[in-house]
C-alpha positions as CSV (number, residue, x, y, z in Angstrom):
1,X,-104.2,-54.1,73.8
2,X,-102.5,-55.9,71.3
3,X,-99.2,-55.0,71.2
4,X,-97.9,-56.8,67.9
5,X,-96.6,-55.5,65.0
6,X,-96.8,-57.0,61.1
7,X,-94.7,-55.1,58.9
8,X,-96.1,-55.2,55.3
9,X,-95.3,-58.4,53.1
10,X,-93.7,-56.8,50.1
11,X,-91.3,-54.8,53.1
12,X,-87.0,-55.7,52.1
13,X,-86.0,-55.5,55.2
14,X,-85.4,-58.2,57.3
15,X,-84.4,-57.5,60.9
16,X,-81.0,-59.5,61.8
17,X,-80.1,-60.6,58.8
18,X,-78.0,-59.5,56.2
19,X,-79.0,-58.7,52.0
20,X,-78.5,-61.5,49.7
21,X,-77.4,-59.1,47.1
22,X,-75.1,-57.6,48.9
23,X,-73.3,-60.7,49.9
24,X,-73.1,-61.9,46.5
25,X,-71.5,-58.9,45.2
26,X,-68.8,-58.7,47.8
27,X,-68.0,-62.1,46.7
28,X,-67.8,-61.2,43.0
29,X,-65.5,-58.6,43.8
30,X,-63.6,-60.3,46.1
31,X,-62.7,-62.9,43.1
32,X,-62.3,-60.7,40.8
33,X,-59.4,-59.2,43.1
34,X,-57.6,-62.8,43.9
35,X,-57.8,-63.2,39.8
36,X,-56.3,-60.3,38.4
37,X,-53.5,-60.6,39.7
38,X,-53.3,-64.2,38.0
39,X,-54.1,-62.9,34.5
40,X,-51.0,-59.9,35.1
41,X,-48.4,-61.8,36.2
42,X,-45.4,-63.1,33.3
43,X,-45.9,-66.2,32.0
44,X,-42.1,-67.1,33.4
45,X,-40.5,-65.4,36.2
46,X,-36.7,-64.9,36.0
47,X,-35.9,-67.5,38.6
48,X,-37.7,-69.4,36.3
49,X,-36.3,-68.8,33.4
50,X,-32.7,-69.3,34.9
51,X,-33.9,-72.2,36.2
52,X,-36.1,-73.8,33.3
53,X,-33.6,-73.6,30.4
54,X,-29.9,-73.2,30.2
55,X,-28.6,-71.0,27.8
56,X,-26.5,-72.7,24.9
57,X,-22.9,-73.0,25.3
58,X,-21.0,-70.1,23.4
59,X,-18.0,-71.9,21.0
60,X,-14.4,-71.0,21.9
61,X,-12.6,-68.1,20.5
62,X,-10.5,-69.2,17.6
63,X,-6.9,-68.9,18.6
64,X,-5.1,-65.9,16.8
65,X,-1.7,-67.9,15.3
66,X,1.2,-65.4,16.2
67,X,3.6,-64.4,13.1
68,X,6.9,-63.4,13.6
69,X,9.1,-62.3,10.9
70,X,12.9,-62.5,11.7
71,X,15.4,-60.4,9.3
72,X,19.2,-60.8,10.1
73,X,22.4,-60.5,7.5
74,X,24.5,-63.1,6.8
75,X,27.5,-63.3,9.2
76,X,31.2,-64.7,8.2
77,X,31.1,-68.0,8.7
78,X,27.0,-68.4,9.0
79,X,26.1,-71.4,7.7
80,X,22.3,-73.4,6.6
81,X,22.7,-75.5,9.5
82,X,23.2,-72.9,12.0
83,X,20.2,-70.4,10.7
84,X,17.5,-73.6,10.3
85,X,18.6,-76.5,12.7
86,X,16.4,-74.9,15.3
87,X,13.5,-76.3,13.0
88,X,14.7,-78.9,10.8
89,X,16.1,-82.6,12.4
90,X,19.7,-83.3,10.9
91,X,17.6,-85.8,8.3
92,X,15.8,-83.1,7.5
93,X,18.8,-80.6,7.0
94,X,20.6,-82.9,4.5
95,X,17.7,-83.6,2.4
96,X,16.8,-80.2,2.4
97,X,20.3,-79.5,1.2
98,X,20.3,-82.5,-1.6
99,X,17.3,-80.6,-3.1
100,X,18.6,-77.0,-2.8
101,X,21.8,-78.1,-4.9
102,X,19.6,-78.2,-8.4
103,X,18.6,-74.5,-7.8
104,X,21.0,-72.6,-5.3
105,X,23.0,-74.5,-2.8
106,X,23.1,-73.6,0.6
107,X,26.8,-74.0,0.7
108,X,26.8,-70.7,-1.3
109,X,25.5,-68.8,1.1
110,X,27.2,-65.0,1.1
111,X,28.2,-63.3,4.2
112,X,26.4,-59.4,3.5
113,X,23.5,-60.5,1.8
114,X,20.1,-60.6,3.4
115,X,17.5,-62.6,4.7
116,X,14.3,-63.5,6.2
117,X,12.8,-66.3,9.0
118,X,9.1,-66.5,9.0
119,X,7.8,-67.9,11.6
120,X,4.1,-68.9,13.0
121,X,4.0,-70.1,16.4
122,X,7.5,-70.2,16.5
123,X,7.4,-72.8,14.0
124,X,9.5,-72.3,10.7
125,X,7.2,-71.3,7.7
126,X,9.6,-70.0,4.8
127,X,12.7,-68.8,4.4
128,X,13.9,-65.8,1.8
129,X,17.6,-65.7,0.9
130,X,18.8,-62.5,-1.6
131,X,21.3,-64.3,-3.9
132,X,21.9,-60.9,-5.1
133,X,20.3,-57.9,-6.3
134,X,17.9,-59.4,-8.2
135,X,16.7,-62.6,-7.2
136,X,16.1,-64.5,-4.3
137,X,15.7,-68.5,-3.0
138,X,12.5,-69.2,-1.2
139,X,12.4,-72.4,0.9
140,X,8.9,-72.8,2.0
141,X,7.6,-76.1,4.2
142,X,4.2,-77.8,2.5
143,X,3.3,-80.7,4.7
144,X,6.2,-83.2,4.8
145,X,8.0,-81.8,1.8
146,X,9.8,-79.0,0.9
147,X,9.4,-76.1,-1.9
148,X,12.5,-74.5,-3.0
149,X,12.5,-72.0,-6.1
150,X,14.5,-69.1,-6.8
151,X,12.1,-65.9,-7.9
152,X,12.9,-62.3,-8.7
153,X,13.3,-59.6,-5.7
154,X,9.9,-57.6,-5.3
155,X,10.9,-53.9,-6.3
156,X,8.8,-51.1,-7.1
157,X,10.6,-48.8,-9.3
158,X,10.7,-44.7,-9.8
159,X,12.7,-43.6,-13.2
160,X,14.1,-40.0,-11.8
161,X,16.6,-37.7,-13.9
162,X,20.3,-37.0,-11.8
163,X,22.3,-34.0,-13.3
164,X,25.4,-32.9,-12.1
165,X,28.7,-31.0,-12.7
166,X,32.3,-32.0,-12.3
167,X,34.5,-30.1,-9.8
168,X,37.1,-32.9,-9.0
169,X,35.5,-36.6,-9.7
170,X,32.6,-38.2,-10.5
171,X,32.5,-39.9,-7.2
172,X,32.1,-36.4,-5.6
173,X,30.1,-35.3,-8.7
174,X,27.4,-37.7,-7.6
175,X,27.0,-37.6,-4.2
176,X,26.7,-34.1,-4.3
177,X,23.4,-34.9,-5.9
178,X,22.4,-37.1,-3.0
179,X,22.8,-39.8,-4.6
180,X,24.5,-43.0,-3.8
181,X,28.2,-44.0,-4.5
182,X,27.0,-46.9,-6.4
183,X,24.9,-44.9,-9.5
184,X,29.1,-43.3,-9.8
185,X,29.8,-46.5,-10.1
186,X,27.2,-47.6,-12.7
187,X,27.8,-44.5,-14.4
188,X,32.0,-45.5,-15.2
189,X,31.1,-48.9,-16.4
190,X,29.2,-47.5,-19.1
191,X,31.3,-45.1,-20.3
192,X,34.4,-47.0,-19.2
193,X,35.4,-48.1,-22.8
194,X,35.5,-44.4,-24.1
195,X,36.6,-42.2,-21.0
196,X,39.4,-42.9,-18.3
197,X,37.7,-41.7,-15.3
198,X,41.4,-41.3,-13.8
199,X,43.2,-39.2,-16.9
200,X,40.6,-38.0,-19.1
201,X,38.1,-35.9,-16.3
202,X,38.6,-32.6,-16.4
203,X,36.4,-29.8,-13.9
204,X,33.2,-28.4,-15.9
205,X,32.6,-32.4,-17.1
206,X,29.0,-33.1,-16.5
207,X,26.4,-36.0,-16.9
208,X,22.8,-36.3,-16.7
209,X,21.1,-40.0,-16.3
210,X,17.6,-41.8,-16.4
211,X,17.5,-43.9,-13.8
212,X,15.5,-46.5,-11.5
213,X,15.5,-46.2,-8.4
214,X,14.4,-49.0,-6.5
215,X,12.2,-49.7,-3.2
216,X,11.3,-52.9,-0.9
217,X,8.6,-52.9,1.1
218,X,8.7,-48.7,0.7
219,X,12.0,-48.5,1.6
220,X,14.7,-47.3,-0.6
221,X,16.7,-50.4,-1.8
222,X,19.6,-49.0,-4.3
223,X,19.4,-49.1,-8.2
224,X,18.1,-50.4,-10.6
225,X,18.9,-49.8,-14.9
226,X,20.5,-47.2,-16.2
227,X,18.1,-46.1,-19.0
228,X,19.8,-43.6,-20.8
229,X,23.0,-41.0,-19.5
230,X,25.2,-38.4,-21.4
231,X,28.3,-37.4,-19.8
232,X,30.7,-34.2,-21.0
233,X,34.2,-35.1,-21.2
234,X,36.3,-32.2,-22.0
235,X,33.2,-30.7,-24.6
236,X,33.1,-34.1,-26.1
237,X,29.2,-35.5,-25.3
238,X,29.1,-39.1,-25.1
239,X,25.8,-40.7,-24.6
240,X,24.6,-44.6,-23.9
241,X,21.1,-45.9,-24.4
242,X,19.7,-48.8,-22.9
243,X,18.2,-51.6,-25.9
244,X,18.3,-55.1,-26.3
245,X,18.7,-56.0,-29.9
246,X,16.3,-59.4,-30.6
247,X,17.4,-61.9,-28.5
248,X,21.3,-60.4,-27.8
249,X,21.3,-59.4,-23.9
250,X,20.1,-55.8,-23.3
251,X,23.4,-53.3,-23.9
252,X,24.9,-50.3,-24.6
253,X,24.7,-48.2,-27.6
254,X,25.2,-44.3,-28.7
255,X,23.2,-42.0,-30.6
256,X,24.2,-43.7,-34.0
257,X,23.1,-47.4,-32.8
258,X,26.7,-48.1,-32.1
259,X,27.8,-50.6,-29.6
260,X,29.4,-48.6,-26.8
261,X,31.5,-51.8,-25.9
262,X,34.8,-52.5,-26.5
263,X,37.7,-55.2,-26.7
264,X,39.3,-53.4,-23.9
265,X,38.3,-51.5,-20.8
266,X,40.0,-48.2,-20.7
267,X,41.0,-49.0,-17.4
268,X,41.8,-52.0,-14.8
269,X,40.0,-49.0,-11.5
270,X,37.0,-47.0,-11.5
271,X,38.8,-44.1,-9.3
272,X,41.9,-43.9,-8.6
273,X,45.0,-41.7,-9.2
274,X,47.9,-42.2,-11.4
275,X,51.4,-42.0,-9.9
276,X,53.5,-43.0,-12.9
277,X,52.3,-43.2,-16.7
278,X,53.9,-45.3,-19.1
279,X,57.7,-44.3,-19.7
280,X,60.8,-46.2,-21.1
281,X,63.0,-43.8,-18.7
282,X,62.1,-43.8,-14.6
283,X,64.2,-43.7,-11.3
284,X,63.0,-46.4,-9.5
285,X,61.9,-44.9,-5.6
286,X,63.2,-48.7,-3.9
287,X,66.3,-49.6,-6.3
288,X,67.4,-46.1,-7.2
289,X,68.1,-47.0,-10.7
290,X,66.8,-45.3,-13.6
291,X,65.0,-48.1,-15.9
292,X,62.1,-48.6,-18.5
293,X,58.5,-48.1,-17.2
294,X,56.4,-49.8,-19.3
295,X,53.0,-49.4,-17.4
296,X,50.7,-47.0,-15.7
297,X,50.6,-47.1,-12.0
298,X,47.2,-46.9,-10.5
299,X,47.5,-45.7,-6.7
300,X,44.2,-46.6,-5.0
301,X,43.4,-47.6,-1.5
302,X,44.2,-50.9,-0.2
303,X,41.3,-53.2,-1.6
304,X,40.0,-51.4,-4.1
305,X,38.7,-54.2,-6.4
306,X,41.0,-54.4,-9.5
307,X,39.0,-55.8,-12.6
308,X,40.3,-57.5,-16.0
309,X,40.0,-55.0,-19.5
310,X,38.9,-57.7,-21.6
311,X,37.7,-61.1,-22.0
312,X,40.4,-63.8,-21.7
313,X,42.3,-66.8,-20.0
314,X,44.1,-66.7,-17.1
315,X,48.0,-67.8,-17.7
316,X,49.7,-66.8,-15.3
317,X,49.1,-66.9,-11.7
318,X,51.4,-66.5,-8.9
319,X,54.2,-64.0,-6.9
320,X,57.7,-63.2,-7.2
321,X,59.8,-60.8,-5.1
322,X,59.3,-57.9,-7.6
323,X,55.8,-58.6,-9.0
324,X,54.1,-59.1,-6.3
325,X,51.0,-61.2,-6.2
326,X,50.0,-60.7,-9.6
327,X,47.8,-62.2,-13.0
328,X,48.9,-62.5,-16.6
329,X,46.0,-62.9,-19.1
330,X,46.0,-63.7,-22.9
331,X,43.3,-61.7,-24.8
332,X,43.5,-62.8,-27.9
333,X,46.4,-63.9,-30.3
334,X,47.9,-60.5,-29.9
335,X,47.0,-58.6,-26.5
336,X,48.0,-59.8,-23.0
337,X,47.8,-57.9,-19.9
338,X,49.6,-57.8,-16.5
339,X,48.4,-57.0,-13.1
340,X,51.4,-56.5,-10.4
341,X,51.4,-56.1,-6.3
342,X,47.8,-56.9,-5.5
343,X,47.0,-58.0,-2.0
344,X,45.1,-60.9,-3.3
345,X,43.0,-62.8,-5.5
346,X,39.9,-63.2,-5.9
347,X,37.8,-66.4,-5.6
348,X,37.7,-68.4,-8.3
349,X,40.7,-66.9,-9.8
350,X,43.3,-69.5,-11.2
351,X,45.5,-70.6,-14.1
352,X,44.0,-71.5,-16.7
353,X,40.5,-70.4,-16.1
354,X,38.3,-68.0,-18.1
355,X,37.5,-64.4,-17.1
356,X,35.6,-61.7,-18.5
357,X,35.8,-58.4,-18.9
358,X,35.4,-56.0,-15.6
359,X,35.4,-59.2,-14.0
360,X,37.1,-59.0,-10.6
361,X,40.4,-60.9,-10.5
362,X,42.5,-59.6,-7.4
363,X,42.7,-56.2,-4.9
364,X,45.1,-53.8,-4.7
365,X,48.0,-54.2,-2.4
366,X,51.6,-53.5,-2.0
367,X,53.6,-56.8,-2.5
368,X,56.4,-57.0,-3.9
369,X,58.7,-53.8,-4.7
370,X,55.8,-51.7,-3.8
371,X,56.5,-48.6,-1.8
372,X,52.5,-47.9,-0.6
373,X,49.2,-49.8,-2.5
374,X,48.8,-49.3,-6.0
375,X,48.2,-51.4,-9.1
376,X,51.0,-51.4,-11.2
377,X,49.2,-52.2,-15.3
378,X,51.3,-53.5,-18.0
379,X,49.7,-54.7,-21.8
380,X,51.7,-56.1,-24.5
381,X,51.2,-56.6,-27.9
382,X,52.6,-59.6,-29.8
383,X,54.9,-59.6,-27.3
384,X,56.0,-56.2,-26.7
385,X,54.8,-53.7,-24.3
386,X,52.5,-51.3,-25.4
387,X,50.9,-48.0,-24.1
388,X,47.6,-48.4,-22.8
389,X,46.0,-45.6,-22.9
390,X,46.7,-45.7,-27.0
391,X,45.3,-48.8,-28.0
392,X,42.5,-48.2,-30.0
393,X,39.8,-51.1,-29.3
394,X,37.5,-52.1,-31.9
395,X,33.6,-52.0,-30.8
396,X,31.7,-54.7,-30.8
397,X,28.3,-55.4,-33.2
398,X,26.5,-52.1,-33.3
399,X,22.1,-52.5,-33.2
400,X,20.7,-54.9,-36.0
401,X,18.8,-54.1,-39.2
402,X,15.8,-55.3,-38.0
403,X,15.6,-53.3,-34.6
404,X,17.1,-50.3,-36.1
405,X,13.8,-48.8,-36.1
406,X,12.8,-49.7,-32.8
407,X,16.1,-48.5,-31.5
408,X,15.8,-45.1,-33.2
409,X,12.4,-44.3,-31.5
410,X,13.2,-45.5,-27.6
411,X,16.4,-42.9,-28.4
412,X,14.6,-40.1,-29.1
413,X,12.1,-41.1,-26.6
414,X,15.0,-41.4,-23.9
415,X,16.9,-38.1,-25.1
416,X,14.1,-36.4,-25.0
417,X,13.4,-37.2,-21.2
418,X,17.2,-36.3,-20.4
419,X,16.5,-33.0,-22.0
420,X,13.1,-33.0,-20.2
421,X,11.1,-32.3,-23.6
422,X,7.6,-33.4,-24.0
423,X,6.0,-35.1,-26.5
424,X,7.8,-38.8,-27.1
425,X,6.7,-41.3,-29.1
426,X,6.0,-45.3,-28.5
427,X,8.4,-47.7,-29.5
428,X,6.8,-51.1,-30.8
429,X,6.7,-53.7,-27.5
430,X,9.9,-55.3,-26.7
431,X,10.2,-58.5,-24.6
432,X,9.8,-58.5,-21.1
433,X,13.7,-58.5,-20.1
434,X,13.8,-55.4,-22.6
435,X,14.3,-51.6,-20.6
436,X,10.9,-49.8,-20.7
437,X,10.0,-46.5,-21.0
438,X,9.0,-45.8,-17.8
């Protein structure tokens, strides 16, 4: 028997050995799973990319410079050198001196007036110095040279309305209102050549004013013009407006355009008392004689400044055992005044020189035969002593022709803002130093 077997030729399957197929397509898929991964990955790892490129280097902050800003008053006895040497070699210091001479010396510094030390990394930028109310010096560093010029005080300005009533002095009269001391003060120097604020107030005297009221970097900072005030002396209304007439500095005038100034002050104090008027028959309280009084004594606190009634010359100058510490000044070629016991002069104050009116010239005191401070007044006439508070001044130039107009208008305008009435007019434009109509 023939045990052989032939499978069939066109059979697949091969005993022992694997399909061809098969094999290839395991492979295929066995590529396609050790590529894929390949084709998914990043292009750059991040090891690689902290590795393959550093990042650009950031620039350095800018440094912030550090301002400082140091305000201080001016101390008795303060000097240029002392404020600045920190900041200026003694070279340095004298030129800066030589230059400031031509616009404000620095040897006129004031003790009580302000100023400012700007600083910028501790290094000296500028310097502000109030020469007074109104303007200031500025000494500012530029490279190796210095810039020195003296400007006007940065205000901002409010116009308000202040009323008031008298019930024993304007002083009080004032302050009542809240306001400052000073605007009493403003207030007598512009009516002080038609009421004595020591004789003639009376209670039931009133006032009303237009004035400015200044600020400084939004802080009140005092007063500026008086625009326009009316004060009620004893039913009598006196009133001042603020002009300036062409190029005549900016002054005083009433209703009519005429000038509220006078030769004479009607008085040598702003506020004060009188303790003896003008008499040719008084017991003396330290000789206990009876004798002439020609003069008005003015008790006031020790200090009060005492100022001069009228333009003049100084020509006398000096103290005796009765007099006092005291100034004699020629007016003109008929008035002279006197001014007995003061405590002492003021600066500048000396034979010979030239004062004008309400200029201070001394204080009062109690030299001399003084029994407390007061300011013992004396005028003469062409020689002869003459009541003061009867002299009869003559005023001087009243508004112009040619601004009479102009004047007209801002006074209306201005009463009518005292009285608080609407609808003013516009004055024609004055020049800049000119009081506006706020």
């Amino acid at each position: 028997m023939d045990l052989d077997f032939h499978p069939p030729k066109n059979s697949t399957l091969k005993p022992g050995r694997s399909v061809p197929g098969l094999r290839i397509w395991l492979l295929l898929s066995l590529l396609v799973l050790l590529l894929v991964p390949l084709f998914l990955r990043p292009t750059v790892t991040s090891t690689e990319a902290n590795t393959a490129a550093p990042a650009a280097p950031q620039p350095p902050p800018v440094p912030e410079i550090r301002k400082e800003i140091i305000k201080g008053t001016i101390a008795q006895g303060d000097t240029a050198t002392g404020l600045l040497g920190n900041f200026f070699s003694a070279a340095e210091l004298h030129e800066l001196g030589k230059q400031c001479k031509q616009v404000f010396p620095l040897s006129k510094l004031s003790a009580g007036q302000g100023y400012r030390l700007c600083l910028s990394d501790d290094q000296f930028e500028r310097f502000e110095y109030d020469i007074d109310q109104d303007e200031q010096l500025i000494i500012s560093r530029e490279a190796d040279n210095f810039s020195i010029e003296k400007v006007p005080i940065p205000y901002t300005t409010e116009v308000v309305r202040v009323r008031g009533t008298i019930d024993s002095s304007l002083f009080e009269a004032v302050t009542n209102t809240g306001e400052s001391d000073v605007l009493a003060m403003n207030l007598a120097d512009i009516f002080a050549w038609d009421i004595d604020f020591i004789l003639d107030i009376r209670q039931g005297d009133s006032f009303q004013a237009l004035v400015e009221k200044r600020y400084r970097d939004g802080q009140p900072a005092g007063y500026g013009r008086v625009l326009a005030a009316e004060f009620t002396n004893q039913g009598t209304s006196f009133q001042a407006f603020l002009f300036q007439d062409g190029d005549r500095r900016a002054d005083y005038y009433d209703a009519n355009g005429q000038s509220l100034r006078k030769t004479f002050l009607k008085a040598p104090l702003s506020f004060s008392r009188i303790s003896s008027g003008f008499t040719m028959r008084r017991f003396h309280p330290i000789t206990k004689t009876w004798k002439a009084h020609p003069a008005i004594d003015y008790v006031a606190p020790r200090g009060t400044p005492i100022k001069t009634v009228g333009d003049g010359v100084i020509i006398r100058k000096g103290y005796t055992r009765g007099n006092g510490n005291f100034v004699k000044i020629r007016h003109n070629s008929s008035y002279e005044t006197m001014y007995l016991h003061m405590k002492g002069f003021a600066k500048g104050i000396g034979q010979g020189k030239r004062v004008a009116q309400g200029q201070t010239i001394g204080y009062v005191g109690s030299t001399g035969l003084a029994t407390g401070p007061h300011l013992c007044f004396r005028m003469f006439k062409n020689g002869a002593p003459v009541n003061p508070g009867r002299v009869k001044a003559p005023a001087a130039q009243p508004v112009s022709k040619t601004n009479r107009a102009d004047f007209n208008i801002q006074a209306e305008n201005l009463m009518a803002r005292l009285n608080d009435q609407p609808g003013v007019k516009t004055a024609r434009a004055q020049s800049s130093d000119s009081p506006s109509l706020q």
